[in-house]
C-alpha positions in Angstrom: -25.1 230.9 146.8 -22.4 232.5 144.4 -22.0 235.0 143.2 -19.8 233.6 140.4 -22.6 231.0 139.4 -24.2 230.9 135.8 -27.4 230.2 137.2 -27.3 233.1 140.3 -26.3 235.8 137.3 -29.1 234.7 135.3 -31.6 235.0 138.1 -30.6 238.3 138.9 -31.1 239.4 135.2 -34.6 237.8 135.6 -35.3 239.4 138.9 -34.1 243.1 137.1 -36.3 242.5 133.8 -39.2 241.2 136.6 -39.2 245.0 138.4 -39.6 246.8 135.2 -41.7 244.6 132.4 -44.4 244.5 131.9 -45.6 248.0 133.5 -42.6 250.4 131.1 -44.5 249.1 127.9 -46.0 252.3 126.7 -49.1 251.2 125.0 -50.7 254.5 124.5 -47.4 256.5 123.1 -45.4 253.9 122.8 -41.7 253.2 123.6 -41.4 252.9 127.1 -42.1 254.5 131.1 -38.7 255.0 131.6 -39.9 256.6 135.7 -40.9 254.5 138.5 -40.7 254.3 142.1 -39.1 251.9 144.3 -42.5 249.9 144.6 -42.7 250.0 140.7 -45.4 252.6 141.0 -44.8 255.2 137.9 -44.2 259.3 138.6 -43.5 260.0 135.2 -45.5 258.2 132.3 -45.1 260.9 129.8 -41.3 261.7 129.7 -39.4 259.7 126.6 -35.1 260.2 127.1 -33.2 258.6 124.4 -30.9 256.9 126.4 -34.0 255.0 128.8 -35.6 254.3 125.2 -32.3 252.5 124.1 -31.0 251.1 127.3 -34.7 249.4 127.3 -34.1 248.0 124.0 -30.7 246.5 124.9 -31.7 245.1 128.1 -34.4 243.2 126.2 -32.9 241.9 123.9 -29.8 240.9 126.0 -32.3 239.3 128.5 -34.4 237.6 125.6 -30.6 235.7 124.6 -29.8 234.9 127.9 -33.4 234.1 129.4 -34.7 232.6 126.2 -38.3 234.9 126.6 -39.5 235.6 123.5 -41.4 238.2 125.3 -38.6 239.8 125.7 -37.6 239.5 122.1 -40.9 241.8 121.5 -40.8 244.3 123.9 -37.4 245.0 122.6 -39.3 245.3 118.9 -41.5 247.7 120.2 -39.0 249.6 121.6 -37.1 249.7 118.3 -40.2 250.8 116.4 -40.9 254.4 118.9 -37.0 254.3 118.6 -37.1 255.0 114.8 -40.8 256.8 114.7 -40.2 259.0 117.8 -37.3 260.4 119.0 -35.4 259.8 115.4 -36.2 263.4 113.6 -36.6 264.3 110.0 -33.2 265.2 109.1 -32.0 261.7 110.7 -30.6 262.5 113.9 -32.5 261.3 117.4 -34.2 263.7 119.9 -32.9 263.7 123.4 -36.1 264.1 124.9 -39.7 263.7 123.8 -43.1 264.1 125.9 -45.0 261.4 124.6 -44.1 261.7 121.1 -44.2 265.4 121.1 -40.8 267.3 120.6 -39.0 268.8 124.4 -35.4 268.7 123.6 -33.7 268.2 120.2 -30.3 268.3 120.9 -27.8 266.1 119.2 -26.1 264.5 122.3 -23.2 262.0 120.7 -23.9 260.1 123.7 -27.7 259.7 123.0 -26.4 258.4 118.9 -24.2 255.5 120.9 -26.5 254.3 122.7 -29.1 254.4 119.7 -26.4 252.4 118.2 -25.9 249.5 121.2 -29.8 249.5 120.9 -29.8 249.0 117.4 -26.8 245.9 118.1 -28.3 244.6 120.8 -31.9 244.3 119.1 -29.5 242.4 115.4 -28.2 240.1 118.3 -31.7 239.2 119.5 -32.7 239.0 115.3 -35.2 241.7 115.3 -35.8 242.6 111.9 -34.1 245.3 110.6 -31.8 245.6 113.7 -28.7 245.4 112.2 -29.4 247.9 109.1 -30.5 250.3 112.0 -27.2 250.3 113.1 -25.7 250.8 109.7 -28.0 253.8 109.5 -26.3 254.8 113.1 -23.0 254.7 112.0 -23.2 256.4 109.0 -24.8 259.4 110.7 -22.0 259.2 113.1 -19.6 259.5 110.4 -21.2 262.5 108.7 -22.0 264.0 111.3 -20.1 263.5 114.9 -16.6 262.4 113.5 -14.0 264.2 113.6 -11.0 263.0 111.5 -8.5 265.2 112.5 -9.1 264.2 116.0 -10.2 260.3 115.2 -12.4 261.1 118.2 -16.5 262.3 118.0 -17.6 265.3 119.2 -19.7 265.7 122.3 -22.7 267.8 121.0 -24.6 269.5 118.5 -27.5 271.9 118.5 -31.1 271.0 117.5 -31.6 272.2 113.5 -27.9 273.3 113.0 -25.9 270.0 112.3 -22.9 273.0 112.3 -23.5 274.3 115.6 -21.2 272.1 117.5 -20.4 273.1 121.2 -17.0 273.5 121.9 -16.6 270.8 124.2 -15.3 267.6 124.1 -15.3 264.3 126.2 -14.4 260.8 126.7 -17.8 259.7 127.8 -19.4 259.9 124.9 -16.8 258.1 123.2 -16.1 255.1 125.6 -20.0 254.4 125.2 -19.5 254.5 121.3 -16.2 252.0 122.1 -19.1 249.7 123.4 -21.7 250.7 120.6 -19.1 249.7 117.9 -17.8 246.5 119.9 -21.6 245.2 120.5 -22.3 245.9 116.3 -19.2 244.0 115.7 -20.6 241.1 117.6 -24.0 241.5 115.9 -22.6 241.6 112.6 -19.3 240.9 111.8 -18.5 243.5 110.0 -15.4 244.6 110.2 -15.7 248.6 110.2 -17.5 248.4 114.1 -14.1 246.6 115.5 -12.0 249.0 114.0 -13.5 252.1 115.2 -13.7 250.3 118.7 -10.0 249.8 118.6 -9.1 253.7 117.5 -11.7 255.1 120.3 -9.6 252.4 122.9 -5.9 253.5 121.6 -7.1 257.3 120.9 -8.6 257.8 125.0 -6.6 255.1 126.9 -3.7 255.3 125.6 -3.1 258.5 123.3 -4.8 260.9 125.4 -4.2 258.5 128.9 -0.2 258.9 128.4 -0.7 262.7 129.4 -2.4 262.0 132.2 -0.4 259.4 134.2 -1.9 256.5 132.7 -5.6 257.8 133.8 -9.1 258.8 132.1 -9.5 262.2 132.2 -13.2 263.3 131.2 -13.1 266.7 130.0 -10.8 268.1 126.6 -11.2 271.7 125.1 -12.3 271.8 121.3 -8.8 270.6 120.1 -8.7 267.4 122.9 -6.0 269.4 125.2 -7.0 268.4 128.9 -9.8 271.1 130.3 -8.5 270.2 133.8 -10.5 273.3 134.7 -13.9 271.8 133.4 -16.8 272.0 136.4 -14.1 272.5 139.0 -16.9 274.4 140.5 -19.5 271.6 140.3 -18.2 268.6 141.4 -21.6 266.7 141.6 -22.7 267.7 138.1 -25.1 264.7 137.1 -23.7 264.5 133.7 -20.2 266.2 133.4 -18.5 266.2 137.1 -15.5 267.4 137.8 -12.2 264.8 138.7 -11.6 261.4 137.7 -14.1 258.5 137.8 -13.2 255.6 138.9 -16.0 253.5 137.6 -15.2 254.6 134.2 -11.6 253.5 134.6 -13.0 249.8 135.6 -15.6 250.1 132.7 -12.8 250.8 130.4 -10.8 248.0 131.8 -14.3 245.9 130.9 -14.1 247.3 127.2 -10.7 246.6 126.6 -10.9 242.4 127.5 -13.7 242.9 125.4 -12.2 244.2 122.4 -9.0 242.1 123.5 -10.8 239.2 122.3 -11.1 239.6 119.1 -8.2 242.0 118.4 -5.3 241.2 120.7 -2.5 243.4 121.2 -0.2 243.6 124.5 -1.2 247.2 125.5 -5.0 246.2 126.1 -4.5 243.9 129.2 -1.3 245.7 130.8 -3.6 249.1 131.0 -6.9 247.4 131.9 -5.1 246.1 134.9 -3.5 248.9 135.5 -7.1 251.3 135.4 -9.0 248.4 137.3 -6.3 248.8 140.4 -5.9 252.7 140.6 -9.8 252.9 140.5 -10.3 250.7 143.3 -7.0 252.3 145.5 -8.6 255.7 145.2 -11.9 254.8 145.2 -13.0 252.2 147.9 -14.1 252.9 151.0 -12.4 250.6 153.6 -14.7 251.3 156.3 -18.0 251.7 155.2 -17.5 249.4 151.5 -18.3 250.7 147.9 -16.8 253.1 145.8 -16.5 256.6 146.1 -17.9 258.2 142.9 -14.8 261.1 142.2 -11.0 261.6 143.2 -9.5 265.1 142.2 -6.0 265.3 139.8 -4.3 265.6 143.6 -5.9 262.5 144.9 -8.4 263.8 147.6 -11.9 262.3 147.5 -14.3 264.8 145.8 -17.9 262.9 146.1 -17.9 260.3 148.7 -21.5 259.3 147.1 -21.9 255.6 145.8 -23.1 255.0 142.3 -24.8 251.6 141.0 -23.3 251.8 137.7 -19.7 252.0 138.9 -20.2 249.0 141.4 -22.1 247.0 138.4 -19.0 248.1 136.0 -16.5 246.8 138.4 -18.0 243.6 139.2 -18.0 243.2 135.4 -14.2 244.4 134.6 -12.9 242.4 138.0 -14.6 239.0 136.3 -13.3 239.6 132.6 -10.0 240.2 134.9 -10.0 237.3 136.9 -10.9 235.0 134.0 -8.7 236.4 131.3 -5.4 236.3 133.8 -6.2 233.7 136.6 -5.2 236.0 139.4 -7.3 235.2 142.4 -7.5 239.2 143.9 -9.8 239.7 140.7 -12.6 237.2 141.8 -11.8 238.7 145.7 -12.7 242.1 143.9 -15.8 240.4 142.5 -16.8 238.9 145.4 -16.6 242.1 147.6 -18.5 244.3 144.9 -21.2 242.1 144.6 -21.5 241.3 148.4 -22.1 245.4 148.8 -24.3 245.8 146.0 -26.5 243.0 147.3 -26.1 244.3 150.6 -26.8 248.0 149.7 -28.2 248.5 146.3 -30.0 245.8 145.6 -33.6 245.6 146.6 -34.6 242.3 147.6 -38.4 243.0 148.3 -39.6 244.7 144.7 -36.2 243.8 142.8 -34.6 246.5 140.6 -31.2 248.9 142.1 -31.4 251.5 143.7 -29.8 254.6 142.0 -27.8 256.6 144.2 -26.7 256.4 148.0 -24.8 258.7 150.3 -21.4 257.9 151.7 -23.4 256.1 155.0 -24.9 254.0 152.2 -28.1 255.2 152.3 -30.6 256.1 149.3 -31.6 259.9 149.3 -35.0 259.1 147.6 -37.6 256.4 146.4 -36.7 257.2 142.8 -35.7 253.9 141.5 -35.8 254.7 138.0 -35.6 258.4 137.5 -35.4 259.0 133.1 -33.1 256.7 131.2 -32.0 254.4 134.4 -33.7 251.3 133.3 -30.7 248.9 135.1 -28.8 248.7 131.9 -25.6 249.0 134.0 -26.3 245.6 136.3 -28.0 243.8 133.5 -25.3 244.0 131.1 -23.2 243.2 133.9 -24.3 240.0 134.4 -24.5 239.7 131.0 -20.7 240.5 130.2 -20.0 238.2 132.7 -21.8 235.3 131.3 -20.3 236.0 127.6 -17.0 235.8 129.2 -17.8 232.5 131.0 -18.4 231.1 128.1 -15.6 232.3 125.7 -13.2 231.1 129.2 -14.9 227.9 128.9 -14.8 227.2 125.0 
């Protein structure tokens, strides 16, 4: 087996969408059961996140494409339809959290409206009917509402009821998953306004706001984008906002810009891909025990030794776009050695499906598979990056 094969990546998107479907179809509330437990078994059915309800959509409708299951195609429908009738509220913007369909947390997370928008792109890709006008919907609330033009960057958050009750903070999160949002609805469409806001989120965070930071991603910014290198120094192991650099956003970055590369080439995008993809993995990989180690303070010292299975699914992703867009052989070695851990360590071979989290022995602190908005979106759109890029190599 390899793990550069067509065929292996397309089984392991079949063995990912095998673990969760059918049992996270909501039939009763619909949307989806975004909770399950290592056997499959669900500890949650009644908790809706935004983010599980659009990383579902996306992963079925990337797996419909690649697997050609027009199951698939439907179950992202459904998703689509709670998507629109549930968590999206009456002045336009989409709840956080639901319970069932019943209201739990309103907030206006920027990071919640890009992944309604890759939901909406993903489901125009797989042509679900009114897919791509969703995502026209998406981005014009995002312009009213998120964008800041002074900045040319979206702010982080907003309070429930108030769209001018915006938190002072800011952060490149949020805006590398709208990079993705916008370069997923330019494939899905054509149209040229996603591209473009792509490219400004790429040159405003790597490069503008990079260049005062040694070339890295820094993830927090006060209210006018000056570095908060202060942010969470406390709380390292925040689960949303911790505190240091992340490496696996550096290589997801690295992923986003080959992506965006492709259809708008300009020198910068390559030389600083290569050059994220290579500090993430100096600072990050652990030479004795393998996989990455989740955060590296401003200094350099290890901050969480933990091991992630989105960063390891983002790297195997960025070192392929890598190795195929510049023929350098230490890219496919990078491959190779990410995915040999991940099937090694997060990958479970007896119900199928990735385990979340591991501690720096690589072992998983719990049976919690799928705790809310999981759903294996990272490894499935992996595998599915890395097939797209196959084939544009190949054409």
């Amino acid at each position: 087996m390899s793990y550069r094969d067509a065929a292996f990546l397309r089984n392991h998107m079949r063995s990912i969408m095998s673990f969760y479907h059918p049992i996270c179809i909501d039939t009763e509330w619909g949307g989806y059961i975004n909770q399950l437990r290592d056997d499959g078994s669900i500890f949650d059915r009644m908790t809706k996140h935004l983010v599980g309800t659009c990383r579902f959509v996306y992963n079925y409708s990337l797996a419909s494409l690649a697997l050609d299951e027009p199951a698939y195609q439907e179950a992202a429908a459904h998703g689509v339809r709670f998507l629109q009738e549930a968590h999206r509220q009456a002045d336009g913007g989409f709840a956080w959290v639901l319970q069932g369909r019943a209201l739990e947390d309103g907030t206006r997370h920027c990071y919640g409206h890009a992944f309604a928008l890759l939901a909406a792109a993903g489901a125009a890709k797989a042509d679900i009917d009114g897919a791509s006008a969703l995502a026209s919907d998406v981005y014009n609330l995002l312009e009213a509402r998120f964008w800041e033009p002074d900045a040319q960057l979206y702010v982080d958050e907003i309070k429930a009821g108030d769209w001018n009750a915006i938190e002072p903070y800011r952060g490149q999160n949020a805006n590398m998953h709208m990079c993705e949002a916008m370069l997923s609805a330019y494939e899905a469409t054509g149209e040229a306004k996603y591209l473009e806001r792509a490219h400004l989120l790429a040159q405003r965070i790597c490069v503008d706001l990079a260049d005062k930071a040694d070339g890295l991603v820094w993830e927090h910014y006060r209210t006018d984008w000056s570095h908060d290198w202060d942010y969470n120094k406390d709380d390292p192991q925040n689960l949303f906002k911790p505190y240091g650099y992340l490496p696996g956003h550096f290589t997801e970055w690295a992923k986003l810009l080959l992506i965006l590369e492709r259809y708008r080439p300009e020198a910068w995008m390559l030389a600083r891909a290569r050059a994220l993809f290579d500090v993430a993995l100096e600072k990050s990989w652990d030479e004795e025990r393998g996989g990455m180690q989740y955060t590296f303070a401003p200094d350099g010292r290890i901050l969480d030794r933990d091991r992630y299975y989105w960063a390891l699914s983002e790297t195997f992703a960025a070192a392929a776009l890598l190795a195929l867009r510049t023929g350098d052989a230490r890219y496919w070695d990078w491959y190779d050695r990410a995915w040999e851990f991940c099937d090694r360590h997060f990958v479970d071979h007896e119900y199928g499906g990735w385990y979340r989290i591991l501690n720096a022995d690589n072992q998983k602190y719990d049976d919690l598979k799928s705790p809310a908005s999981k759903t294996d979106y990272h490894p499935l759109a992996a595998c599915y990056e890395t097939l797209e890029a196959m084939r544009h190599a190949a054409q």
